[in-house]
N, C-alpha and C positions, 0 to 999 in steps of 0.2 A: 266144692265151695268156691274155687279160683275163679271160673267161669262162670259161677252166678253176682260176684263180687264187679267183673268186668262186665256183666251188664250193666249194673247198676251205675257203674263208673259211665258206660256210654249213654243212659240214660239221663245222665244230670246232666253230658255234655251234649246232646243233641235235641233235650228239650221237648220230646215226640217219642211216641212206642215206637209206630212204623220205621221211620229212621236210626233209633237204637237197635230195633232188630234187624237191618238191614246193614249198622254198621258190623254187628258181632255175628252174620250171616246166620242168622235164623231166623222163624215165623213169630211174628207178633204174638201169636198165642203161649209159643214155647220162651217167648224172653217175660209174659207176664205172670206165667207158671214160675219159673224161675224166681222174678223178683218177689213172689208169693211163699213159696218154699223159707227164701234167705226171710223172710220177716216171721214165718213159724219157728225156724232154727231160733232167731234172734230175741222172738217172743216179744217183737216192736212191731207199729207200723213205720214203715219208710218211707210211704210215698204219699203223696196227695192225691189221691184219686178224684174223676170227675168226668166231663164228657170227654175231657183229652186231658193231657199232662199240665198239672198245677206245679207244682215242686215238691220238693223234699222237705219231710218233718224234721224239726229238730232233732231227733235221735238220727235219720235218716242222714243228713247233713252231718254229724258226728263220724256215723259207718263209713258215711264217703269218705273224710278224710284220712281215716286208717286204712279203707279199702286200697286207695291210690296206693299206698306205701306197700300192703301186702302184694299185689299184683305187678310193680315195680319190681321188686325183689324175689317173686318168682320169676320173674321173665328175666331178670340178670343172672339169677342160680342157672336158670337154662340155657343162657349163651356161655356162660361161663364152663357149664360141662363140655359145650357143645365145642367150644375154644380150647378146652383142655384136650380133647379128645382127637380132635380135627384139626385144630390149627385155628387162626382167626378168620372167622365170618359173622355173616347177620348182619343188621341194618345199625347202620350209625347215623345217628339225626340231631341233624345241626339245625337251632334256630336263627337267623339272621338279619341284621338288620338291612332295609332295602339299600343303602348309601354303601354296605359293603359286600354285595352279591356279587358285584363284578369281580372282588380279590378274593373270595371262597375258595376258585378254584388253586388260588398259589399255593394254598395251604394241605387242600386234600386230594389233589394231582400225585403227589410223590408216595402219598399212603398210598394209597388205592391202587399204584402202580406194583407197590415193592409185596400187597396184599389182595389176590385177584378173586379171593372169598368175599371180601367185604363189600357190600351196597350200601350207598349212601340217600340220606333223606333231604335233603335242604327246605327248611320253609321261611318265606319271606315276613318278618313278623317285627311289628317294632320295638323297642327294647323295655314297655313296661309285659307286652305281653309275651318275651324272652324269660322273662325271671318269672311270671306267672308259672310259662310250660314249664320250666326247671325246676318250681317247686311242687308241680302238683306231675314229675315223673312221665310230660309226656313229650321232651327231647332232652339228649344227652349233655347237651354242651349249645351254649348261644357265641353267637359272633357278636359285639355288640360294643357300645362306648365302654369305657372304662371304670367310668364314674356316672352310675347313674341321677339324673339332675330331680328329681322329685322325688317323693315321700317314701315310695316304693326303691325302698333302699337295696342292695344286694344283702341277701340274710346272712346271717351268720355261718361260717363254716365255711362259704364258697369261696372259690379261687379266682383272684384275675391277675390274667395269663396277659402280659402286654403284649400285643406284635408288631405295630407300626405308628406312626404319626401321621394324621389327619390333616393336611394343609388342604384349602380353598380354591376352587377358581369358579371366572364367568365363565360361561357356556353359550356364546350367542351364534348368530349364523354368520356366514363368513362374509367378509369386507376388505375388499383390499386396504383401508386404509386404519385398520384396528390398530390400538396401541399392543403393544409387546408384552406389557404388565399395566396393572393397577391397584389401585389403594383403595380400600376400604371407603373411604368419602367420598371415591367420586361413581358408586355404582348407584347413587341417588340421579344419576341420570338416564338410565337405562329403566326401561316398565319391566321387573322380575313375577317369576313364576316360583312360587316356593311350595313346599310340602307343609301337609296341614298342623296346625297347631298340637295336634298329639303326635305328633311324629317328633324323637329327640332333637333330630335333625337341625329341626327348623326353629328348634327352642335356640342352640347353639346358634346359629345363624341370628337373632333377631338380641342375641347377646352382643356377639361381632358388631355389627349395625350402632347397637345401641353405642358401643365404645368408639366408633366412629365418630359417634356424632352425628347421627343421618337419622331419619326417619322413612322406612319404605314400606307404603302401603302397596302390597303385590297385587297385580294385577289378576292375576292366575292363582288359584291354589289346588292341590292336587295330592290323594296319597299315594300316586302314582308317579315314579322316577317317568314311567315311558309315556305318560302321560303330559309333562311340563318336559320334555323334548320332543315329541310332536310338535308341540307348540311355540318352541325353540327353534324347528327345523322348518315351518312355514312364516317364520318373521314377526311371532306374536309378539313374542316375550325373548329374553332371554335369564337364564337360571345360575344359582351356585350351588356346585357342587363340589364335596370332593374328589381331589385332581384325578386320583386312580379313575373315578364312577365314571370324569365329565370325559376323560381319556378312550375313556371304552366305546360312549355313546358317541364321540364324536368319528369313530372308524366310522370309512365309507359312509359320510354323512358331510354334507356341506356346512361343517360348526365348527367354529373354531374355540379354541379352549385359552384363556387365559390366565395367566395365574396372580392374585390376588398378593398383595405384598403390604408390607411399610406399618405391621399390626404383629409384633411377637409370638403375644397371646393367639392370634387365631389359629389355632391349629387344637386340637384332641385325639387322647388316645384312643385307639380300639383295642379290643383285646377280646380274648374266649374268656366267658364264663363259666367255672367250670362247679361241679355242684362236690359237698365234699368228700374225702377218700373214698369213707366207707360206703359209698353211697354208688360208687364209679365198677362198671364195668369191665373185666378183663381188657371189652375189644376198646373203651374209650380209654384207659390207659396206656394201651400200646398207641391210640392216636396224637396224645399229651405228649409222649416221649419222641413220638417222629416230629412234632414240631420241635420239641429240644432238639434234636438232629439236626433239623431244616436251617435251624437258627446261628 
């Protein structure tokens, strides 16, 4: 039943036969045999049939949501024995948002070292679609602001885990004659590259802005960090980021990093999101605890 529950599950999220059966490494025939069996058991239809994949029926869309849960839960029973038995391994996957990829590693460098079982997942994801995958069981823990700014609240039950504070800077390419620091009001002179509008990021950013007192229509936009530093690094644009991100892109690169001052407020927390107890896997709680360690 597991593995006919996880097709269905890759089914809704790849939207195509061929591609669901290629994600759960079988033949098209055997994952439609399969999704065919689970709706005799079920005594529903699930799916929209047609020349190719429609979607899911109502009862279908019901299955999926219990299914995620069952398949989540047997795949934590499994590490969990496999943890008890062996020690800690398996895959820990972290969702992330792009502005704190570069500080991932301070956090899961020192697990990974003291733990030579465990492989890690990172995916770069922005922070409405961190709480998405958390809730629908398909990563362990997101990296992410602390307070989510739209509708898509953090749900009930989950954790956030502070770990640092979020301060600003410019990112422009280097000038012998750049100032040292600057303020908020006066990055209305510089043409910026910001990240797009669905990106938290850049919400926070156009908040900043707004408490300046500035108006900056970006010249560049981009859901890509490496993407508004290319373009940083040939003299397009220059961007704000935070200090740790703009610190890292700026190694061996002709950018100089500025840091942003004379605005209290701008600054935000990050923190792990973590999903709750009973929900959390052996190996992710021995990772929760090494950050208490770390801290």
């Amino acid at each position: 039943m597991i593995d006919k529950l996880e097709m269905l599950i890759a089914l809704s999220r790849e939207r195509h036969f061929g591609r669901a059966a290629s994600a759960c490494h079988v033949t098209q025939p055997t994952l439609s045999s399969a999704i065919k069996a689970l709706e005799d058991t079920l005594g529903t239809q699930l799916v929209l049939r047609g020349a190719r994949y429609i979607g899911l029926t109502p009862e279908g869309e019901r299955v999926l949501t219990r299914a995620k849960a069952i398949v989540a839960e047997a795949r934590a029973m499994k590490s969990d024995v496999v943890t008890a038995r062996k020690g800690l391994s398996g895959t820990l996957r972290l969702g992330v948002i792009p502005t704190a990829l570069a500080s991932v590693d301070d956090h899961t460098r020192p697990f990974l070292a003291r733990n030579p079982g465990v492989r890690l997942r990172v995916l770069s994801l922005n922070s409405h679609e961190i709480l998405e995958r958390l809730v629908d069981f398909e990563v362990d823990a997101g990296l992410s602001y602390a307070a989510a700014d739209m509708a898509h609240d953090t749900p009930p039950g989950y954790e956030v885990l502070r770990l640092y504070n979020e301060t600003y800077a410019l990112v422009t390419r280097f000038a012998p004659d750049l100032p040292e620091t600057l303020s908020w009001s006066e990055l209305d002179q510089y043409e910026l590259g910001f990240l797009t509008t669905d990106m938290q990021n850049r919400r926070i950013m156009d908040r900043h802005l707004e408490m300046a007192g500035i108006t900056v229509m970006p010249r560049i936009e981009s859901n890509s960090i490496v993407a508004l530093i290319g373009h940083v690094g040939e003299g397009r644009a220059a961007t704000i980021l935070p200090r740790r991100t703009a610190d890292f892109f700026a190694q061996q690169r002709k950018l100089a990093v500025i840091p942003l001052t004379s605005m209290a407020a701008a600054s935000t927390d990050v923190a792990f999101i973590l999903p709750p107890v009973g929900r959390r896997t052996l190996l992710l709680d021995a990772f929760v605890r090494s950050l208490s360690l770390e801290t």
